[in-house]
VOPADREN-995362 format. One record per residue (C-alpha): residue number from 1; residue in three letters; x, y, z. Coordinates in pm, 1 decimal. Layout:
N
@resi:NUM | resn:ala | u:X | v:Y | w:Z
...
//
This chain:
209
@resi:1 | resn:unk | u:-95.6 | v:-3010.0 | w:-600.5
@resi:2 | resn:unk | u:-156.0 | v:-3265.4 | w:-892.8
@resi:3 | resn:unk | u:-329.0 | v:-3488.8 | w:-662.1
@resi:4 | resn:unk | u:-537.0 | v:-3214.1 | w:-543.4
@resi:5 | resn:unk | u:-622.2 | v:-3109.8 | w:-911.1
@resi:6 | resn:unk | u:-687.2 | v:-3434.6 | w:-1012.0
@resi:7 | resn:unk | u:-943.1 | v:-3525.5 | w:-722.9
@resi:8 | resn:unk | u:-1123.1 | v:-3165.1 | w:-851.5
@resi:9 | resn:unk | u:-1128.4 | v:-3230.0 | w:-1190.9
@resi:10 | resn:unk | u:-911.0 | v:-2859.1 | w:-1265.8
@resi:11 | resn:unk | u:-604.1 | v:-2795.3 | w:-1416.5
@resi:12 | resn:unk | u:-270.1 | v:-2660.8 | w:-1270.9
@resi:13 | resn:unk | u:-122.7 | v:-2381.9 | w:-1460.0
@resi:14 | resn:unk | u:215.9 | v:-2176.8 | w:-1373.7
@resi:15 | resn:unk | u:345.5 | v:-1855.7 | w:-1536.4
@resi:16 | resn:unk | u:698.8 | v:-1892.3 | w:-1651.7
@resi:17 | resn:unk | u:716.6 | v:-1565.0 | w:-1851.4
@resi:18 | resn:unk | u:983.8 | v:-1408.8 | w:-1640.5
@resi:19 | resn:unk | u:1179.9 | v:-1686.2 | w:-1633.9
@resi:20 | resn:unk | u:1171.3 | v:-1690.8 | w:-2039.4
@resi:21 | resn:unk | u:1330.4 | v:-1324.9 | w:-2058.1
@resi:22 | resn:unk | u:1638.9 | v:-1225.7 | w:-2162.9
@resi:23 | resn:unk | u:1728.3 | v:-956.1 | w:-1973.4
@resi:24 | resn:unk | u:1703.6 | v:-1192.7 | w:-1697.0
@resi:25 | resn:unk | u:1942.4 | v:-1450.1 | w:-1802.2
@resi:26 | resn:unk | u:2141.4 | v:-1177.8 | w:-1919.6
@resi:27 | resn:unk | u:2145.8 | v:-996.2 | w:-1547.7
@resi:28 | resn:unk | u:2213.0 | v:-1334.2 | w:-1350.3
@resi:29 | resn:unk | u:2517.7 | v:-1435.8 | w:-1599.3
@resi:30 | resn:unk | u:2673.1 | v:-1059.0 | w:-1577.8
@resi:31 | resn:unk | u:2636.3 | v:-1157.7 | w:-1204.5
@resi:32 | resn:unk | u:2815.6 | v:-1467.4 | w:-1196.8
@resi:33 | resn:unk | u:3101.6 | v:-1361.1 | w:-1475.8
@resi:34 | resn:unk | u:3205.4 | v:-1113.4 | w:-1169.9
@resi:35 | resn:unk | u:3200.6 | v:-784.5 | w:-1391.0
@resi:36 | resn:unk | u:3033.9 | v:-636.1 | w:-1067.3
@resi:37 | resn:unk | u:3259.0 | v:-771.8 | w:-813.7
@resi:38 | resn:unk | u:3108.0 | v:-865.7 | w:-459.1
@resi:39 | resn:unk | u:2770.9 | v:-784.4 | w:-449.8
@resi:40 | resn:unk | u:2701.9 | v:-554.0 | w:-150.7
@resi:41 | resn:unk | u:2385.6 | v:-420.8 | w:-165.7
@resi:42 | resn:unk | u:2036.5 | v:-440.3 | w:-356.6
@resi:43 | resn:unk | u:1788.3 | v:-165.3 | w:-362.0
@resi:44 | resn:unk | u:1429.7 | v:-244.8 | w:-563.4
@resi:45 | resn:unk | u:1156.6 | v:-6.8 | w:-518.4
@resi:46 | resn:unk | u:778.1 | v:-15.3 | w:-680.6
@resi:47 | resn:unk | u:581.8 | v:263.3 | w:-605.2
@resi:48 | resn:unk | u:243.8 | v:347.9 | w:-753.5
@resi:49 | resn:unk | u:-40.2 | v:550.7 | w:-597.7
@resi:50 | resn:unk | u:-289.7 | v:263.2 | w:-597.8
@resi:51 | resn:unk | u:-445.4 | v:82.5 | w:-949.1
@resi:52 | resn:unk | u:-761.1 | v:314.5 | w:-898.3
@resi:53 | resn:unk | u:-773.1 | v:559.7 | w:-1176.5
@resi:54 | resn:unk | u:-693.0 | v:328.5 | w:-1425.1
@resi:55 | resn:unk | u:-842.2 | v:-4.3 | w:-1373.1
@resi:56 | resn:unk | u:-1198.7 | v:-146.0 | w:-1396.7
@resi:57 | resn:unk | u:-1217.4 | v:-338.9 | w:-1091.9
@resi:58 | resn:unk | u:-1001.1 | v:-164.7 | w:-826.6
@resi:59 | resn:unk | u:-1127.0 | v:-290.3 | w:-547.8
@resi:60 | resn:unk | u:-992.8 | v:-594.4 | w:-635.8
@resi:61 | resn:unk | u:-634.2 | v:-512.9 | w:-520.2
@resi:62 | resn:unk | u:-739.1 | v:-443.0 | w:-177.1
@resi:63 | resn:unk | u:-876.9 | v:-722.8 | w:-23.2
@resi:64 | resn:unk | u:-738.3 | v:-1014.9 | w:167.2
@resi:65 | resn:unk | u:-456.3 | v:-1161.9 | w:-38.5
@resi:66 | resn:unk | u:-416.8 | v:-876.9 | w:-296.1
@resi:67 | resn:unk | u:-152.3 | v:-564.2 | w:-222.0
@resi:68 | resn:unk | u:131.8 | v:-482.3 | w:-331.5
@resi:69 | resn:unk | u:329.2 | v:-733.9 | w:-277.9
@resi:70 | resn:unk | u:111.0 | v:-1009.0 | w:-388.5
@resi:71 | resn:unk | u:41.3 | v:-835.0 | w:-702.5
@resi:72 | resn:unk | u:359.7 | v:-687.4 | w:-796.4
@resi:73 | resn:unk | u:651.6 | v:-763.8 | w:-572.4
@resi:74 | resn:unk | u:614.2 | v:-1126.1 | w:-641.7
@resi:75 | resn:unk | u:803.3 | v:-990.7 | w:-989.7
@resi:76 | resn:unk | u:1088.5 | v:-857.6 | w:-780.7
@resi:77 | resn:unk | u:1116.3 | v:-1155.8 | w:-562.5
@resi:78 | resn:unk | u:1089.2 | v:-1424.3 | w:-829.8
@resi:79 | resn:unk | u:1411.8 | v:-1213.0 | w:-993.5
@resi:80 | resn:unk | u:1632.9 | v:-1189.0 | w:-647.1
@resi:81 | resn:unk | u:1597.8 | v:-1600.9 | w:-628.7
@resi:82 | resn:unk | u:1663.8 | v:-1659.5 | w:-976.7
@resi:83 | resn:unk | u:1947.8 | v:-1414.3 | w:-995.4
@resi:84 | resn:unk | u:2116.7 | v:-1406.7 | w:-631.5
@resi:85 | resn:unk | u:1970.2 | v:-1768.0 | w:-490.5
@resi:86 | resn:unk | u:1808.9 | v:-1822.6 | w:-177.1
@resi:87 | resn:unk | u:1702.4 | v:-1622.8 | w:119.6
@resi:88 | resn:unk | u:1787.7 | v:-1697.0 | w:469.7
@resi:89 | resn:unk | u:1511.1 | v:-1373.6 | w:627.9
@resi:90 | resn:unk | u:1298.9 | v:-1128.8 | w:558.1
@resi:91 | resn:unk | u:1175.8 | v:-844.4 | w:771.5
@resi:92 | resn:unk | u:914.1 | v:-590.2 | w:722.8
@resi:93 | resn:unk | u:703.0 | v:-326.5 | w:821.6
@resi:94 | resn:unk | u:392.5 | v:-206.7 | w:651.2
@resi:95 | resn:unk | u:147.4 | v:49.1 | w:711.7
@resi:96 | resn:unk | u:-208.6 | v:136.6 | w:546.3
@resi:97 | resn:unk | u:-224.0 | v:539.2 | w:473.5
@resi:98 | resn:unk | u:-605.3 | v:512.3 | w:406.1
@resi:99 | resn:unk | u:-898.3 | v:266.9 | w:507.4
@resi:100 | resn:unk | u:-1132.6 | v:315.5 | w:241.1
@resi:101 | resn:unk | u:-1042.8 | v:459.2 | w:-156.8
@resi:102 | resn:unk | u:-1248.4 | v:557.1 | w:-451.5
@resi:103 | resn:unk | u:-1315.2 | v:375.5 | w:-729.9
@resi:104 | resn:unk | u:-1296.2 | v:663.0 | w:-1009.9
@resi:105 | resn:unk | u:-1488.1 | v:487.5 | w:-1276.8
@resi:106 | resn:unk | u:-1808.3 | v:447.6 | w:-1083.5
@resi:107 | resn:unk | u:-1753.6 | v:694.3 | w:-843.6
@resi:108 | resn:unk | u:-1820.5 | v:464.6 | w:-511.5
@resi:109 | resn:unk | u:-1547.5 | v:411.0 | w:-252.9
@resi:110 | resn:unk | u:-1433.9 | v:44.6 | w:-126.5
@resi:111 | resn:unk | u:-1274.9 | v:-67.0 | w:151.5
@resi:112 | resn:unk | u:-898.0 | v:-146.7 | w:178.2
@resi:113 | resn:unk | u:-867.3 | v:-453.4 | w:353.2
@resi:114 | resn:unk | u:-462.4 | v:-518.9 | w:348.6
@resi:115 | resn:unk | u:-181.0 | v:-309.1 | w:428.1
@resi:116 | resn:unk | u:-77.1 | v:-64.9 | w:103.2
@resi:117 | resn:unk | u:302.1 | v:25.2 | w:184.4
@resi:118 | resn:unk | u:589.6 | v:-251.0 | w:292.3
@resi:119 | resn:unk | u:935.8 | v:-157.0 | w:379.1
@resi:120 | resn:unk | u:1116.6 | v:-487.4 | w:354.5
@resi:121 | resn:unk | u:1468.4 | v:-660.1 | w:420.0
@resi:122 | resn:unk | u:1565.7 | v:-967.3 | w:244.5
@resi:123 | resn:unk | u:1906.4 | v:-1139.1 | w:400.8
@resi:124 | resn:unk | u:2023.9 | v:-1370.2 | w:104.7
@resi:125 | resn:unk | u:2232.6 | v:-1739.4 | w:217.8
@resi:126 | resn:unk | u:2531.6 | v:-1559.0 | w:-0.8
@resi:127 | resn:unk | u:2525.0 | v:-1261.3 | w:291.6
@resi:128 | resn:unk | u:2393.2 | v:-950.1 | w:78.1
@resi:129 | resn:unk | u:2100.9 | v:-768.9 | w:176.3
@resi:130 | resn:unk | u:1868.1 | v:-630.2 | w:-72.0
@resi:131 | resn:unk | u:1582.6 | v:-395.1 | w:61.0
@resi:132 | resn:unk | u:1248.2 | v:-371.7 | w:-102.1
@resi:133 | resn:unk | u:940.2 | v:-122.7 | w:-100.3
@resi:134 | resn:unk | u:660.9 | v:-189.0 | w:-210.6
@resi:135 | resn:unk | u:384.3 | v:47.8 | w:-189.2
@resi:136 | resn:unk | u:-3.8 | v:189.5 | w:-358.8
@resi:137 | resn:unk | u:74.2 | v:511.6 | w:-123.7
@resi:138 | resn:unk | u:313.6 | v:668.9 | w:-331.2
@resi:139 | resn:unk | u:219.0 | v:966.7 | w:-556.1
@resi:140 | resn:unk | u:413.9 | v:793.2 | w:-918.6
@resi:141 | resn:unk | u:774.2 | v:1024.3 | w:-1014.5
@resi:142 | resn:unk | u:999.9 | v:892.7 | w:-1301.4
@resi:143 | resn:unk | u:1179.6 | v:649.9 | w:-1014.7
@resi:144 | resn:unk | u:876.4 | v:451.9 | w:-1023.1
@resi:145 | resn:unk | u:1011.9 | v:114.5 | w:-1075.0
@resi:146 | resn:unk | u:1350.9 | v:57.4 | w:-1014.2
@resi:147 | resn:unk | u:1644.2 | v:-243.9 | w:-963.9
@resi:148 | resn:unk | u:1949.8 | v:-101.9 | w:-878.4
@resi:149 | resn:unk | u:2278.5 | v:-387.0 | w:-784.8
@resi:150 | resn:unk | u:2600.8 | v:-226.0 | w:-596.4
@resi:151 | resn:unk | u:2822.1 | v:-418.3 | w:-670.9
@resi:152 | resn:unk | u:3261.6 | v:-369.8 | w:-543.4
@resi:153 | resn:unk | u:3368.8 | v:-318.7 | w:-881.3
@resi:154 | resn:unk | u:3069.7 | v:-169.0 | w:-1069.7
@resi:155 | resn:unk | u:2686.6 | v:-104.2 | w:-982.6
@resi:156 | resn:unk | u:2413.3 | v:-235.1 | w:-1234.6
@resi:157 | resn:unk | u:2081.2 | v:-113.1 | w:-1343.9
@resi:158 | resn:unk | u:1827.1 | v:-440.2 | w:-1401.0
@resi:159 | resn:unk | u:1464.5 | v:-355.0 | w:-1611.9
@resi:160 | resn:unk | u:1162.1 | v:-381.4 | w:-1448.1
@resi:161 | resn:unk | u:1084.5 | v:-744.4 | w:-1354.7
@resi:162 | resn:unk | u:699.6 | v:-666.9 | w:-1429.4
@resi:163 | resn:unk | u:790.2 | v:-543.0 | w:-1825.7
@resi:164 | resn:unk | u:972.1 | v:-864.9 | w:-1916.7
@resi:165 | resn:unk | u:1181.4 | v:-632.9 | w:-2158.4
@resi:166 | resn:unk | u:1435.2 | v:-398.6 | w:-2107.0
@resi:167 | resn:unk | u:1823.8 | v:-405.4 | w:-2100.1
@resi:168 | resn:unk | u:2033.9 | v:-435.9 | w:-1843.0
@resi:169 | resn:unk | u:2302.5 | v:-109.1 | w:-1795.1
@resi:170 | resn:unk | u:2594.7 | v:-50.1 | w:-1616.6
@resi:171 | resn:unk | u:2731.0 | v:240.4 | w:-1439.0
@resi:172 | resn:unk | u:2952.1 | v:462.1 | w:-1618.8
@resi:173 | resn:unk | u:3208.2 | v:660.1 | w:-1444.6
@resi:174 | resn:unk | u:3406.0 | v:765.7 | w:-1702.4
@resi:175 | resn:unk | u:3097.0 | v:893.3 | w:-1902.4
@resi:176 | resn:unk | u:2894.7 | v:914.2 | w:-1568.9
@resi:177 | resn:unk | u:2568.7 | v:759.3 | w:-1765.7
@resi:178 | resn:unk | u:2411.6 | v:452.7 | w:-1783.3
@resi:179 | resn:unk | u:2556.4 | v:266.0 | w:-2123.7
@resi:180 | resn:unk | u:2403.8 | v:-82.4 | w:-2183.2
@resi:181 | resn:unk | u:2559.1 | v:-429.1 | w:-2121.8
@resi:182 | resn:unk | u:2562.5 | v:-772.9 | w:-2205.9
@resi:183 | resn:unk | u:2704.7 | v:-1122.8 | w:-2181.8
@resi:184 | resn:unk | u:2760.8 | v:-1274.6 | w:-2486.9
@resi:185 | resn:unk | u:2529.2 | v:-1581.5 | w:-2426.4
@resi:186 | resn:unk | u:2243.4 | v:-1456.0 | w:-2247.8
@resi:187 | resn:unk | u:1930.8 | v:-1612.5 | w:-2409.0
@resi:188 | resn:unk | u:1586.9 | v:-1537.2 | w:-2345.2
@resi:189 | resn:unk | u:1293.4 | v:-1365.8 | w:-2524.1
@resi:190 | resn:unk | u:1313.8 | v:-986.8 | w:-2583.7
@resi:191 | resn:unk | u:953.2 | v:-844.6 | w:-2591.0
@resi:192 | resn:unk | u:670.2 | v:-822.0 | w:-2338.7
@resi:193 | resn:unk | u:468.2 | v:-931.4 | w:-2657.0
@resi:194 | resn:unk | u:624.9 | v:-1237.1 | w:-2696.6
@resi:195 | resn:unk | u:594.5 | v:-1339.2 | w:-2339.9
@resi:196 | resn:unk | u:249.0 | v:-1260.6 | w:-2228.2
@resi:197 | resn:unk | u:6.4 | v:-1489.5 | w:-2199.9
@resi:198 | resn:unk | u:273.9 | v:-1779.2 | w:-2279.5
@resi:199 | resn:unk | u:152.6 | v:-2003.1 | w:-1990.9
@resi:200 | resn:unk | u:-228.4 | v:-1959.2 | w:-2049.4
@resi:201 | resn:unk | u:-163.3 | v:-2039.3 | w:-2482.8
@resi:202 | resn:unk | u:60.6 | v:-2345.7 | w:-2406.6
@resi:203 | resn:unk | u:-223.2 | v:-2462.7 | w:-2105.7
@resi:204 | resn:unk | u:-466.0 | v:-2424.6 | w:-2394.1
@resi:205 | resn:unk | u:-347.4 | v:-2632.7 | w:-2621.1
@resi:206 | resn:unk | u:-228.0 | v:-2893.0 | w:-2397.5
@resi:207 | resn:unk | u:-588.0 | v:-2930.5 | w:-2295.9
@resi:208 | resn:unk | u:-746.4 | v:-2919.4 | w:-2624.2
@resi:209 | resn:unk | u:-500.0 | v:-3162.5 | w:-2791.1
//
C-alpha cells in the first residue's frame, strides 16, 4: 500500500481509536486472567432500522460497499480479533427487506443496492463460536447494540465497540444484576471524546510538520 500511495502522490491513514480504548484492553485481559472460565459462546447483535431519518446523506449507506457490516460490524469484528484471536470461518446469510427507501430530509427515495440484514457465524482457531447480526431492518428496542461473552464460570457484558466508552460488567448471580468489573492494569483511553478523530489529528500534523 505505501508503494501504491507513493506512486499517487496520497497519503495512507488508519483508524486506531478502538484499539486505544480501555474498555477494550480491559475486556481482552479479564479474558485471559480466566475470571470467565472457557469461553463457550459469543452473541453480538447491531440492529438499527436504517441511518435514514437521521442522516444527511442516506443513500450513502446503501450502495455497493456500504451496509451494515461495512459500516458498523467492522467495530464488532475488529473487537472479536483483538480480544479472542483469529478466525478459522465465517458463514452467513443476508437478506434485503426493501429495494428502494426514503430519504426523509428531502423527501425522495433511493435505491438500496446491498443486502440490509446478515445473520453470521464466526468459528474462532481457539474453537468458540460467536454469532453476529447485523442488520438496517430492525425497528431500534433498548437491545440495540449488544456484546454478550458466556463464559463456564461467569458470562460478561462488553460496551459497544462503536462508542469507544463504556465498562465492561459481569453477571451477577447472587445479586442477579450486572455490577461492573475490572482488571487492575487495563489501560486505554476512557471517552469517545478523547478518541475521535485521533487518526485524522495525528495524520495532520504529520503532514504539516
Amino acid at each position: 500500500f505505501t508503494d501504491i500511495a507513493k506512486r499517487n502522490n496520497v497519503h495512507i491513514n488508519s483508524a486506531p481509536d478502538l484499539y486505544l480504548s480501555k474498555w477494550l484492553n480491559n475486556a481482552k485481559e479479564l479474558v485471559k486472567s480466566g475470571i470467565i472460565g472457557d469461553v463457550l459462546s459469543i452473541h453480538c447483535f447491531l440492529l438499527s432500522d436504517g441511518p435514514e431519518l437521521w442522516h444527511p446523506e442516506p443513500s450513502a449507506f446503501y450502495q455497493k460497499g456500504a451496509g451494515p457490516i461495512f459500516d458498523r460490524a467492522v467495530y464488532y469484528i475488529t473487537a472479536l480479533l483483538e480480544i479472542f484471536g483469529d478466525i478459522s470461518s465465517v458463514f452467513a446469510i443476508s437478506s434485503r427487506l426493501e429495494n428502494s427507501r426514503l430519504d426523509h430530509s428531502r423527501k425522495i427515495p433511493f435505491a438500496v443496492e446491498v443486502d440490509t440484514h446478515f445473520h453470521c457465524l464466526l468459528r474462532f482457531k481457539k474453537g468458540f463460536s460467536a454469532s453476529m447480526i447485523a442488520s438496517f431492518d430492525i425497528k431500534t428496542t433498548e437491545n440495540d447494540n449488544s456484546f454478550i461473552v458466556y463464559g463456564s464460570k461467569n458470562t460478561i457484558l462488553i460496551p459497544n465497540p462503536m462508542d469507544y466508552s463504556g465498562e465492561v460488567r459481569i453477571w451477577s448471580d447472587n445479586k442477579q444484576s450486572w455490577e461492573s468489573i475490572e482488571v487492575d492494569n487495563a489501560q486505554g483511553i476512557e471517552t469517545q471524546e478523547e478518541l475521535r478523530g485521533f487518526g485524522v489529528i495525528e495524520m495532520a500534523e504529520n503532514i504539516l510538520n
